[in-house]
N, C-alpha and C positions, 0 to 999 in steps of 0.2 A: 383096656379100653372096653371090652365086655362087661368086664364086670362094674363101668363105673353106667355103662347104658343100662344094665340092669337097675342100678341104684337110681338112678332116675326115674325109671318106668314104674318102681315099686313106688318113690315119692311122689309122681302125679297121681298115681294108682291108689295112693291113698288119700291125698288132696282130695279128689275127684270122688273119690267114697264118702269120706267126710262129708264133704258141701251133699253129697247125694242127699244120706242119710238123714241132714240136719233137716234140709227145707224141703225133703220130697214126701207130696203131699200138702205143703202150705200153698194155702191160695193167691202167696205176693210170688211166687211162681210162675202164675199164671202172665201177671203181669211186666212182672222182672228177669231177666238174667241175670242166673247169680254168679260171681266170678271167684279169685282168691280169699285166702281168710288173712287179713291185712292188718288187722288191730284187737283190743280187746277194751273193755270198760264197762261203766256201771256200777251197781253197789255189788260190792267183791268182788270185782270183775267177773261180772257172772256172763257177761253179752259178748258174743264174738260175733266181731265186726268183719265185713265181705265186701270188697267194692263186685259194683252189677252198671248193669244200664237196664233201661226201659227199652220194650221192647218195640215199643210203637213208635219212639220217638229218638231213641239211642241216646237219650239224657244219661249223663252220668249220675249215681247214687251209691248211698251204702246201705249195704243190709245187715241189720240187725239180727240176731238172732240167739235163740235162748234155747239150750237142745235141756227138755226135760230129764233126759239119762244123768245130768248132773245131780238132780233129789232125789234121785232112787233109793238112796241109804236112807232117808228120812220117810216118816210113817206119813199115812194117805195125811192124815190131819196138818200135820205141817208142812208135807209138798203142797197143799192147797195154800194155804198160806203165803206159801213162796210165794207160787205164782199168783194168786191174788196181788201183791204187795207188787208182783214186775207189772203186771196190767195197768194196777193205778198208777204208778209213775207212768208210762207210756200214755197212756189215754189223758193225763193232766199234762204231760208235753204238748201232744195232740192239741189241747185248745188252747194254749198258748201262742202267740205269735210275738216275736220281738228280735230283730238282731242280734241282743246278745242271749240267747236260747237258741240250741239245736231246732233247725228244722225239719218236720216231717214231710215225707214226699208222700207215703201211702203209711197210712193207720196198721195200727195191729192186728196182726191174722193170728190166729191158733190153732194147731194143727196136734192130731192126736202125740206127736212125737218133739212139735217146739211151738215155740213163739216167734213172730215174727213180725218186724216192721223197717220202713225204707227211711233214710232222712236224706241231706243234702250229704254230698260228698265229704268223708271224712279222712281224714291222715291217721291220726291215732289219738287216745287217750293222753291229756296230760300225765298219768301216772307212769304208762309207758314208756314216754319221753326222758322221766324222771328215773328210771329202771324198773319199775316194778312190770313184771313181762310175763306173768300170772294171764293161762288161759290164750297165750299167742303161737301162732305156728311154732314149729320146729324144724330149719333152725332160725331163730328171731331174724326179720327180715333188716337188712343191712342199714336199711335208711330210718329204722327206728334207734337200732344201736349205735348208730352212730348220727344223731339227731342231735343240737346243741341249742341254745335257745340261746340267743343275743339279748343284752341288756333293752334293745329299743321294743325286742319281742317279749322279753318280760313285764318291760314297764305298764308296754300297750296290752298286754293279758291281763294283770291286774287290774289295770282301767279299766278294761272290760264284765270284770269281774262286777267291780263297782258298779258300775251301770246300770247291771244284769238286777243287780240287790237294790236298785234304786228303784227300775219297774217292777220288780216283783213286791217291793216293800211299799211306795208309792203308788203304787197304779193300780196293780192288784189286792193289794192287803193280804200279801200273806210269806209267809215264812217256810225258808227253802227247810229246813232242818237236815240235812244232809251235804253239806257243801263239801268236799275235798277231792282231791286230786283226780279220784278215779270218776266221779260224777262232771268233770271238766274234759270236754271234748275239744280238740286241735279240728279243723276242717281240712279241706285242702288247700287253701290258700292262707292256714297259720292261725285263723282269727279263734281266739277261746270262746267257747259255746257250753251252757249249762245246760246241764241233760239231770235224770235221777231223781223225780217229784215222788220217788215212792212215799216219802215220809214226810212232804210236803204238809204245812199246815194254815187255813184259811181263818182268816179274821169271822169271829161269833157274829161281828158287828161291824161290817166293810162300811155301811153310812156314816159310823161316828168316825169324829175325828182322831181318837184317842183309840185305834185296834185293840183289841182282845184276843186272845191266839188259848185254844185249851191245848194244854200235854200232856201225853200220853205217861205214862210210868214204864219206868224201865223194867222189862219181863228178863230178866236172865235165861229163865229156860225156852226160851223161844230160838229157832237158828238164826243163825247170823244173816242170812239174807233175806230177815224179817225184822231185823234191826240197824240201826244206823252205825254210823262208822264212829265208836266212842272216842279216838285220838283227837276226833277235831268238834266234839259237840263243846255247848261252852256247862261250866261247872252248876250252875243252876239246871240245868234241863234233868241232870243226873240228883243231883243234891235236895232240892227245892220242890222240883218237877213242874217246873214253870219255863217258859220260855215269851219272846218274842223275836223284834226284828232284829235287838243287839245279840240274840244268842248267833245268826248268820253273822252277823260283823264279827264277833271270837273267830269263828269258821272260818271268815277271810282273815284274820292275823293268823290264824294257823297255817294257811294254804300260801301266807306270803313266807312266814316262815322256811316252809319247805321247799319252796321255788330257792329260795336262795340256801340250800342246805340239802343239795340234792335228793329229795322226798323226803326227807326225816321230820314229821311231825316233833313238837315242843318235847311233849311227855310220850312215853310208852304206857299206855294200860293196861293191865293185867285184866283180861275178860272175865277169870274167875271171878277176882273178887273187884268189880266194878265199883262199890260206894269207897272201899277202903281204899285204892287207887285214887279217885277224885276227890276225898279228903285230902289224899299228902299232895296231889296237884293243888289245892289250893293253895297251902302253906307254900307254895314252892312262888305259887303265880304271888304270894301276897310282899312274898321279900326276892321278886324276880333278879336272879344273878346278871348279871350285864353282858358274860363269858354268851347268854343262851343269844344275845342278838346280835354277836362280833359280827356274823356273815352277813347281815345283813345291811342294805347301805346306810350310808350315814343319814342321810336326806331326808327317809323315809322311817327310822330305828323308831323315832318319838312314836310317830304313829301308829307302829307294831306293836311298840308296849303298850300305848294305850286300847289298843283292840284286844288285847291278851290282858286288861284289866278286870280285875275278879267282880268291882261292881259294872253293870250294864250300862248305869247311865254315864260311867267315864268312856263309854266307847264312842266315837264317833261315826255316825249313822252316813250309811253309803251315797247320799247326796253328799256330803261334808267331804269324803274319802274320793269323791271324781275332781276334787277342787283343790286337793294340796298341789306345792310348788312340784316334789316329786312327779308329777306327771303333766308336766310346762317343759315335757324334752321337745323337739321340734321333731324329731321321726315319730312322737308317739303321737303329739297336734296331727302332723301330716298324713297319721295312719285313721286320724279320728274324723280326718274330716272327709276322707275317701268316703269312711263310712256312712258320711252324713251328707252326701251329693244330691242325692234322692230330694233335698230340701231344699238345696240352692238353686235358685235362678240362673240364667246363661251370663249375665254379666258378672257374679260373684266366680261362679267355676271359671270364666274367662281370665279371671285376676289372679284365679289360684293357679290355673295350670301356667302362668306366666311366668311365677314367682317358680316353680316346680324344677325346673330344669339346676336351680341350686342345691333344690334339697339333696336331689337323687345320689350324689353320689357321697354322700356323708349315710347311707344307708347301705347296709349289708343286703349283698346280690340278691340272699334268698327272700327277704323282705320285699324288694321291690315286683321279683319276679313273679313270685305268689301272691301278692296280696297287692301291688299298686298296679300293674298291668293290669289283671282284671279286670279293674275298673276304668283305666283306661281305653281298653278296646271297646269295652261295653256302651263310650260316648264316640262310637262310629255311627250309632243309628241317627244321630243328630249332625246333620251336616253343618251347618253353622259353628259347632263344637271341634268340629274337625281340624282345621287347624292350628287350633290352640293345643287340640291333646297330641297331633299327631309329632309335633319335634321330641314330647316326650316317648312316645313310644320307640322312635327309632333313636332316641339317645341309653334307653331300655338295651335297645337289639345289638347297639357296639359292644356293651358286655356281655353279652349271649352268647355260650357257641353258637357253631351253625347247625348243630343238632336240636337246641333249644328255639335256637330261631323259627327254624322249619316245623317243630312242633308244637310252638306257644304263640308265635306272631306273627307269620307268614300267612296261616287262615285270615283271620282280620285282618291283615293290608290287601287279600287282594280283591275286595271289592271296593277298596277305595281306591286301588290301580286305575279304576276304570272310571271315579268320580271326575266330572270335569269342574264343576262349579262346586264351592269357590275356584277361583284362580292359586288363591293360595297354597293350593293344596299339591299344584302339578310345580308349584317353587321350589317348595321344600323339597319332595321327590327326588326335583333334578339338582339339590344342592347336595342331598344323598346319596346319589346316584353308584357313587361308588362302592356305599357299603351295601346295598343291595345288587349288586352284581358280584362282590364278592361272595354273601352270604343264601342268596336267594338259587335254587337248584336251577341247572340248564334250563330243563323245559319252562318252568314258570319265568324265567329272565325272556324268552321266546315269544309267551303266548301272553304275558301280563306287562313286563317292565319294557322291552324294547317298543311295543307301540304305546305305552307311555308317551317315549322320547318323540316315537315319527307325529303322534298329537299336538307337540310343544312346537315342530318345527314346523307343523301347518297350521299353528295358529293364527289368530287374528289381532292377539296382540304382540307388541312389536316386543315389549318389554319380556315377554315370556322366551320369543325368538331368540333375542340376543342373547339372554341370559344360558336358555340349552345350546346355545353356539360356542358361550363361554366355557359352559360344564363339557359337552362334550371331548375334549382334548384331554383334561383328567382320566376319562375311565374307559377313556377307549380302548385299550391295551385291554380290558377285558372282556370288550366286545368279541364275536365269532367272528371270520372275516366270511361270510357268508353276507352275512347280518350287514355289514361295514358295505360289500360293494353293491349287494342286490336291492339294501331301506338304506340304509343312512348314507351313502352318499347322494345318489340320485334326489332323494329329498334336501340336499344342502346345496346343490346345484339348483332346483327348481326354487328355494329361498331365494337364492342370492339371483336370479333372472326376473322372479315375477315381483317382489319387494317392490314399493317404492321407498324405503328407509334408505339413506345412503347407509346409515351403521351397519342394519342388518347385510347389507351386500357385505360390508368390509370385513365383518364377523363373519360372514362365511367363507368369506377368501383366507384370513388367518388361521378361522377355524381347520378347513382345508390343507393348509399348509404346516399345520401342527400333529394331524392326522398321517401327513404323507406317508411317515415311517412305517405305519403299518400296512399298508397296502404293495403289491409286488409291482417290479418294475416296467409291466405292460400294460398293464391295467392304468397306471398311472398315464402312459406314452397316447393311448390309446382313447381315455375317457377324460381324462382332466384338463389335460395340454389343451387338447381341441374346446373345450368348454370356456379355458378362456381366451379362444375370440370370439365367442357367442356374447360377451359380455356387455352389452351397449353403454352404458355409462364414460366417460373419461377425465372422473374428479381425479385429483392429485393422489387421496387416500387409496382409490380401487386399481390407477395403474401402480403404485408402489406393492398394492397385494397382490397383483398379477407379477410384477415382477419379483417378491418373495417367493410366490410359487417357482416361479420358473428357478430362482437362483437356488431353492433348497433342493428341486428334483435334482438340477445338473451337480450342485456339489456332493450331497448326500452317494455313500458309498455304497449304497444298496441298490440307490436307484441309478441316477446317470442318463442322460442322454446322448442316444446315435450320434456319430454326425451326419447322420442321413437327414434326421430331423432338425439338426440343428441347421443343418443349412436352406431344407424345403422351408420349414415352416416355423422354428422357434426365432430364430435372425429376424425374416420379413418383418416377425410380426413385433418383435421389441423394438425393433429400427425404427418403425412408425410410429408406435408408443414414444420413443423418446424425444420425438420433437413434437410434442403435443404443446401447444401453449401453454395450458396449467402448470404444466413443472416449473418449479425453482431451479436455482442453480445447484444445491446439494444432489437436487432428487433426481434431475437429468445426469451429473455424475456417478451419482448409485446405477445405471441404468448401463453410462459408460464401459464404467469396470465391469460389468457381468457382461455385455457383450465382448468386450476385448478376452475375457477370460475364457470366452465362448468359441471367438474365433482361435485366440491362441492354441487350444486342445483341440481343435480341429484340423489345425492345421499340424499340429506334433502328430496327430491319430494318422490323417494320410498321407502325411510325408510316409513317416516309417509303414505303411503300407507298400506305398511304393517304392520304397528302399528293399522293401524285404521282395515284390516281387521281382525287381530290377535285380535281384540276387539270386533269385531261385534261377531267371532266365540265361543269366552269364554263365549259371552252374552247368545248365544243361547246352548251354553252346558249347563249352570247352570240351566236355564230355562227347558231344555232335565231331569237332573239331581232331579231338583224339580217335575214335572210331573210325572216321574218314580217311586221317594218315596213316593207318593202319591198312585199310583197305585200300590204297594208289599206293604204297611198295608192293603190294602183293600182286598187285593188276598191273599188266604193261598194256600201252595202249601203242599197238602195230599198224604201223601207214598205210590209207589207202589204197586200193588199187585202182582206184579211181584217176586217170590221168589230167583229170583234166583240173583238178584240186591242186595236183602238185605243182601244172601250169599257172595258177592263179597267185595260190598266196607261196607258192616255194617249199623247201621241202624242211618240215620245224619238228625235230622232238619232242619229245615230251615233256624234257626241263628247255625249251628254247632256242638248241643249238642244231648247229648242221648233226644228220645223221651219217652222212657220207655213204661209205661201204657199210659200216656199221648198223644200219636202217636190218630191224629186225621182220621178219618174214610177213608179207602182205597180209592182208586179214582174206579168209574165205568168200566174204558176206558181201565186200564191196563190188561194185558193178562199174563197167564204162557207161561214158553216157552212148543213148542207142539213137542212130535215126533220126529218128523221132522227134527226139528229144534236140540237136545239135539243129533241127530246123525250125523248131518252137523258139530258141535262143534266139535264130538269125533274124525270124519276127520280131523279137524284142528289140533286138539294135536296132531292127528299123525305125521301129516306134522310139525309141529314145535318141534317133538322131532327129526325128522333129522336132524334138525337145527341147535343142540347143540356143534356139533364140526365142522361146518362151521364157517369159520372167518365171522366175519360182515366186509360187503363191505362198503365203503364211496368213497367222489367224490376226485379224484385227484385234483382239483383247490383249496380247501379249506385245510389246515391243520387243525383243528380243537386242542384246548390244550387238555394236558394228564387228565389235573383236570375236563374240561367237559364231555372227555368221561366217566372217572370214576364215576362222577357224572349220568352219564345219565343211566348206567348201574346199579349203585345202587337204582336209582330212579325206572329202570324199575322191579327189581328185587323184591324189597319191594312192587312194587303194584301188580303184578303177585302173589305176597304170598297171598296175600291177596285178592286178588279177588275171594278165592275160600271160604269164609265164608259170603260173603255181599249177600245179599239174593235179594232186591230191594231198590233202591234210586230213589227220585224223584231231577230234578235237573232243574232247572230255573237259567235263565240269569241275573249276577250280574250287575247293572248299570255301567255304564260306566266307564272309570280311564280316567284322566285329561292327557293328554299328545298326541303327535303325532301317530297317528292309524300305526301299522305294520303288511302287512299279511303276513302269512306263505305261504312257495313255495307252491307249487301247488302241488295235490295230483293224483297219479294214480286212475284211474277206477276202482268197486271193484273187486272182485276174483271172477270168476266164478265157480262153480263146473264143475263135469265130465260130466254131463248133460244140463248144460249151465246156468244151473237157479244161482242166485246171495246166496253166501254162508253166512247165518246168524247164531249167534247165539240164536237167539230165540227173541230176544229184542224190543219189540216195542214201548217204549219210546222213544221221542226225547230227544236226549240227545247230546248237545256238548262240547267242551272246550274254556276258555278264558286262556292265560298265564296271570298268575295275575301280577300284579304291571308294568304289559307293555301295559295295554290297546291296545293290538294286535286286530284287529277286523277280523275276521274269515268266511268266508260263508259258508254253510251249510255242514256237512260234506254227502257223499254218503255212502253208502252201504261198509264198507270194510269188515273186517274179522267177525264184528257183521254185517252182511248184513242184518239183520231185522230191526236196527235202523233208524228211520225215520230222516228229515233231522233236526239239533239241532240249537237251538236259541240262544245257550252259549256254554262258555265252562267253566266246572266246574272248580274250582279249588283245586288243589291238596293239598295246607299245611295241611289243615287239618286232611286229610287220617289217617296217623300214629295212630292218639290219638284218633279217633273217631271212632274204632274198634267196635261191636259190634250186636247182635240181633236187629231187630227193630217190637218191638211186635212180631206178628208172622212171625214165621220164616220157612223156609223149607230147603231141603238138598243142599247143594251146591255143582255147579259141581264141580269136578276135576282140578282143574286148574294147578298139577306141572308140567306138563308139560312143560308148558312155564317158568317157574323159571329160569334154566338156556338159555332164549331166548340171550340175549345179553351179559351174564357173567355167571360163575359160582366160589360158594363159595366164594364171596366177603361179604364182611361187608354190613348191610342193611343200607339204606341209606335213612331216610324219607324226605317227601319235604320241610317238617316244619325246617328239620336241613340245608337244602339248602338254604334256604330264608333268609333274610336278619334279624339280632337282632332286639330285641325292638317290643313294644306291638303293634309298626305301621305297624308289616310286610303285605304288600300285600296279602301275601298268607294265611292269614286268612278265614275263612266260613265266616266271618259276611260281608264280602263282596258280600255274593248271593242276589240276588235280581231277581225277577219277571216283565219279560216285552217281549214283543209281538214284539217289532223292531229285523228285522231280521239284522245281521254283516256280514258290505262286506268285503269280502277276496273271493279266490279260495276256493274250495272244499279240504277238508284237510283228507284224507285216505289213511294214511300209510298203505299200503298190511298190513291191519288186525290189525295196531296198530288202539284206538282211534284216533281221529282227533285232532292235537295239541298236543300230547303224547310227554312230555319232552321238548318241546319249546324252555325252555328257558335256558338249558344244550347243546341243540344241535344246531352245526354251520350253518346248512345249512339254517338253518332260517332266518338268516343274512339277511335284506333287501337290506343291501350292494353291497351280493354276488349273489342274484338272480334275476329274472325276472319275470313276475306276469301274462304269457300268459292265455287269458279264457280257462278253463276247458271244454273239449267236455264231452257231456252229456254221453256217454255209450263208447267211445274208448278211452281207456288208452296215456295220451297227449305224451308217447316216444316212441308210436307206438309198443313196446314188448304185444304179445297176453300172454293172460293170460294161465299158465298149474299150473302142480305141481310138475314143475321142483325149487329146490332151488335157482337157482340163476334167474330163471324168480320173483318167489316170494321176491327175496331179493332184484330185481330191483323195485320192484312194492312197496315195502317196502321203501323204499328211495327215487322213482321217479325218 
């Protein structure tokens, strides 16, 4: 690796010496930068060619240059000579002017150590091309060695050739005397230029018609780059020492010769002996072999021989030679007339670049790209011109790489990015649109081609609208999506609203819906969806494109819509859509099927929602359910010692049966009732035997049936009997019942006494109710007419009561309770709960449903003015979760706002809620 960075550094290091050396000191220096040594030519290739730029202007050129160190071997006397002889060619280029002649940029400078002068950018030397590589860097630069010249670039070189000898022989009256290969300059864009007037010779007599040209005599001992190049002079100039304009026409059959005979002039000449060599060339030219012109094409052979005719006046003179069939190819017309635009009017070039788009690709790349571009970009400064040349230019750029592109045709389009007028011109563009987003670099697609597009879509014509509405969906895929959501959508929605075109709306609605794919799926949910109901129009065409959008968003796998949306806001709004007047009958059933297909996945999306969460929740019952059974074998719940529990509801186990003898050890915790307490009670029987012939109130919005109330009346009648033998029960929370949780309405605040303090029965178990077989979940009840009850975890269930009568071990007296017997009825049939409940050994309201657990039941507060909490549930209507509302319980004020006394109908409101 070192060693190859060394090998470089030495090869610039000597590049960079060289150019020093040659031009340091010359005064086009001053002017020019001088760059690589790129070519060589001239008479003996004495000139080594440089491309540079100007320093002022950054013009590209080449510099010539002539380093004297090449005459050194040669005495003062004939170095002068030399260089006298390179001056005058140069200084007669110099006044020269003509297309097919090199041009000069800066005249000849001379400098103690070269010569020097600038012309137009040059490639290389036709000799070059041909292999002659005399006087070229080292090692020969790749694009010469491998440089090939196509038949359309031969034909049109020789055309050129011709031309060149028409002005100079025509125009100027005079005689090139040195025409061949290495006096024949390539440019940079291919076109043959005639350089090398060293030897030039001028008409005695430019006014007459009939020129005169004197010749010089051939000097043998003079050097060779003081004399002409004798392979291609014609035989008189040597023989005779005469010449005119046919010795240049020899010159050009020699130079077409060697074009098709890779440089090989006709004859080789011995320099020594010059007369004796041009003798046997004549003998040879007089009985010319046929073998000498096989390479050459057929078309043109005649005429080769005839210019390589030994007398001058069978040659045919370079006017005559621009006119044969040989150069009637159509790339060589097509390259002729490029050259000759300068002379046409706008309607001729109008007709030609029309015709152009055929030629182009019957032409090799390097021809077009070199030599018909040029000219091309150069009728940008003619707007009127513009779009006639521009389809050729970008039919140019589809075979370009994008290397080439960016460096040959991207400069010139992007001031016309920005031309607005013609109209024409933003057409084409967007019928291109494609291949300049593929080929055109990020930033310039950025800052030049995308507001192109957002220009088209704020036009004022409609026809331009539609058109970039159409293109658009092609080349969006290589749009940024930057670019898509922040310019180009916002401007396709601002078309399709402020428009009065029906098209342009409809164009931007499919446009739209063509695009969808590339945009993500919130963006879409979020700015599109809603855009179309801003749509005010309701022709046939714009609700079908509305409803294309809608059906590509929801089917499309990318995108998809909620059914959150699908139900707030895509439904309303198709629904309405589709009974619009304007639809037909197909079109309201296209409208049909996307709505049914809408509801349908909506309704698949939240079913299985709610499958899946009705699954999650059974998971975690069972699991609730197990844990629970787990914990009531492990806990035994021990009776009362509260006597006056056992007195009321009798003495019940824990699975339901008598406990007998077997009644396990009192609980520490329970209390008798006190005092206190047993005359707070006897107040309450008072107040509930007023009771007895007050109607019970219920709510007027509920009818409640005859068979509930009867029912409930029985029920309450039967447990009031009974409540005055049950002495103490212990009562624990049965697990849970599988089914939808129901809470009972809401319950009044408890009853206060005449003294304010809270009216209990003595009770200080917690103790609550479930309604069985409805898995009702309940919250704590408060303080009602047993105001001593702390808040309960359950609520017992009632089937059992009837049959579970009984003492439970010890026993004590029980209060009084007839009182309340006829509370809600009197002298009905009793009615136990067991005969309310439903048949079969599965009834709900079985005891073996108690169970033991510490989870507190959300519900309201449940305290009937003095009933238990949950008292008859499931007989009485107002529990109805139908019919109620489930507002929170305030902690100590009565939730209907009635104060508490020992008025009946306050208590009977408080009783009810």
């Amino acid at each position: 690796m070192e060693s190859m960075l060394n090998k470089l550094k030495s090869t610039v290091t000597k590049v960079t010496a060289d150019v020093t050396s040659a031009v340091m000191g010359n005064p086009v220096t001053r002017e020019f930068e001088v760059g690589r040594h790129i070519a060589s030519g001239g008479p003996g290739m004495c000139w080594r060619i440089y491309n540079g730029t100007k320093k002022s202007t950054k013009q590209e050129v080449a510099v010539f240059v002539f380093d004297k160190k090449m005459v050194d071997k040669y005495q003062k006397f004939d170095k002068d000579q030399i260089v006298d002889s390179l001056k005058k060619g140069v200084q007669q280029l110099t006044r020269l002017r003509h297309p097919r002649l090199l041009t000069v940029q800066h005249p000849l400078e001379e400098s103690r150590d070269c010569l020097a002068f600038c012309t137009e950018p040059v490639f290389a030397s036709l000799s070059n091309v041909l292999g002659q590589w005399d006087n070229l860097p080292s090692p020969v630069p790749n694009d010469i060695k491998e440089y090939k010249l196509y038949d359309v670039e031969t034909k049109y070189g020789l055309l050129q050739m011709s031309e060149g000898l028409s002005f100079l022989h025509s125009g100027v009256k005079m005689v090139h005397g040195n025409l061949c290969l290495e006096n024949i300059i390539l440019n940079k864009s291919g076109a043959w230029k005639i350089m090398g007037f060293d030897f030039s010779i001028s008409s005695v007599n430019p006014s007459d018609a009939e020129p005169r040209y004197t010749c010089k005599e051939w000097e043998p001992n003079l050097p060779p780059l003081c004399l002409p190049n004798p392979e291609y002079l014609a035989p008189e100039y040597i023989l005779s020492v005469s010449c005119d304009s046919a010795s240049d026409m020899y010159s050009l059959g020699v130079v077409m010769h060697a074009v098709f005979n890779d440089g090989k002039p006709v004859f080789k000449v011995n320099k020594h002996d010059i007369f004796k060599s041009f003798s046997r060339q004549l003998d040879q030219l007089s009985t010319m072999n046929p073998a000498v012109l096989n390479k050459i094409p057929e078309e043109v052979r005649d005429h080769v021989k005839m210019l390589l005719s030994v007398t001058p006046n069978v040659r045919p003179d370079a006017d005559q030679m621009t006119k044969i069939p040989f150069f009637d190819d159509v790339g060589a017309m097509t390259l002729q007339y490029f050259d000759s635009l300068f002379q046409r009017d706008n309607l001729q070039k109008s007709q030609f670049y029309k015709g152009l788009p055929k030629v182009l690709p019957k032409l090799p790349k390097r021809v077009v790209v070199h030599r018909i571009l040029p000219s091309l970009t150069s009728e940008f400064v003619n707007p009127d011109m513009v779009p006639f040349v521009l389809p050729n230019v970008l039919l140019i750029a589809e075979e370009c790489t994008k290397e080439e592109y960016v460096r040959l045709i991207l400069p010139d389009l992007t001031p016309v990015f920005k031309q607005q007028e013609p109209v024409q011109i933003l057409l084409i563009f967007l019928q291109k649109m494609d291949l300049l987003l593929t080929k055109t670099p990020a930033e310039d697609i950025k800052n030049s081609v995308l507001p192109m597009v957002y220009r088209a879509l704020e036009a004022p014509s409609v026809q331009i609208q539609e058109l970039c509405l159409n293109i658009i969906p092609t080349f969006a895929n290589l749009i940024d999506y930057p670019s898509i959501k922040n310019a180009l959508i916002p401007r396709i929605k601002s078309a399709c609203l402020q428009t009065s075109s029906l098209a342009v709306r409809v164009n931007s609605l499919v446009c739209l819906g063509k695009i969808l794919e590339y945009m993500d799926k919130w963006f879409v949910i979020d700015e599109i969806l809603p855009f179309l109901q801003q749509i005010p129009s309701r022709e046939p065409a714009v609700l079908m494109g509305i409803l294309g959008i809608y059906k590509c968003t929801f089917s499309h796998k990318k995108l998809g819509i909620p059914k959150e949306q699908l139900a707030s806001k895509v439904l309303p709004h198709l629904v309405s859509l589709s009974i619009d007047n304007n639809l037909n009958l197909n079109q309201f059933n296209s409208f049909m099927v996307v709505i049914r297909d809408m509801l349908s996945r909506m309704e698949t999306e939240h079913k299985t929602k709610l499958e899946q969460l009705h699954l999650m929740q059974e998971q975690q019952r069972s699991m609730s359910i197990s844990s629970q059974g787990k914990q009531s074998e492990e806990t035994k719940s021990p009776p009362t010692s509260c006597n006056q529990i056992d007195d009321i509801f009798g003495s019940t186990g824990v699975n339901g049966k008598e406990n007998g003898s077997s009644a396990p050890a009192p609980q520490p915790n329970r209390m008798s009732l006190t005092l206190e307490e047993k005359q707070r009670l006897a107040k309450e029987q008072e107040q509930a035997a007023k009771l007895r012939n007050q109607p019970a109130l219920a709510p007027q919005s509920i009818k409640p049936s005859s068979s509930s109330n009867t029912q409930t009346k029985d029920l309450t009648s039967s447990l009031l009997n009974q409540m005055t033998s049950l002495n103490s029960m212990s009562l624990v929370r049965p697990p849970p019942v599988q089914g939808a949780a129901m809470a009972a309405f809401p319950a009044p605040s408890p009853m206060v006494g005449s003294m304010g303090t809270p009216v209990s029965n003595g009770f200080n178990t917690s103790m609550g109710f479930q309604a069985g077989g409805m898995g009702m979940g309940i919250r704590p009840a408060g303080p009602g007419l047993y105001g001593g009850m702390a808040t309960a975890t359950s609520t017992p269930n009632f089937g059992a009561l009837a049959q579970n009568q009984g003492p439970l071990g010890q026993t004590s007296k029980a209060q009084d309770m007839s009182a309340l017997d006829n509370l809600f009825t009197a002298s009905k049939p009793k009615v136990s709960l067991n005969q309310m409940g439903p048949p079969g050994n599965g009834s709900p309201w079985q005891l073996n449903q108690f169970g033991s657990s510490q989870t507190q039941l959300q519900g309201p507060p449940a305290g009937m003015g003095g009933a238990p909490s949950g008292f008859g549930m499931q007989a009485n209507p107002f529990f109805s979760p139908q019919n109620f509302s489930q507002p929170p319980a305030a902690p100590s004020v009565n939730q209907t706002g009635i104060k508490h006394s020992a008025s009946v109908n306050n208590d009977l409101k408080d009783l009810f809620g």
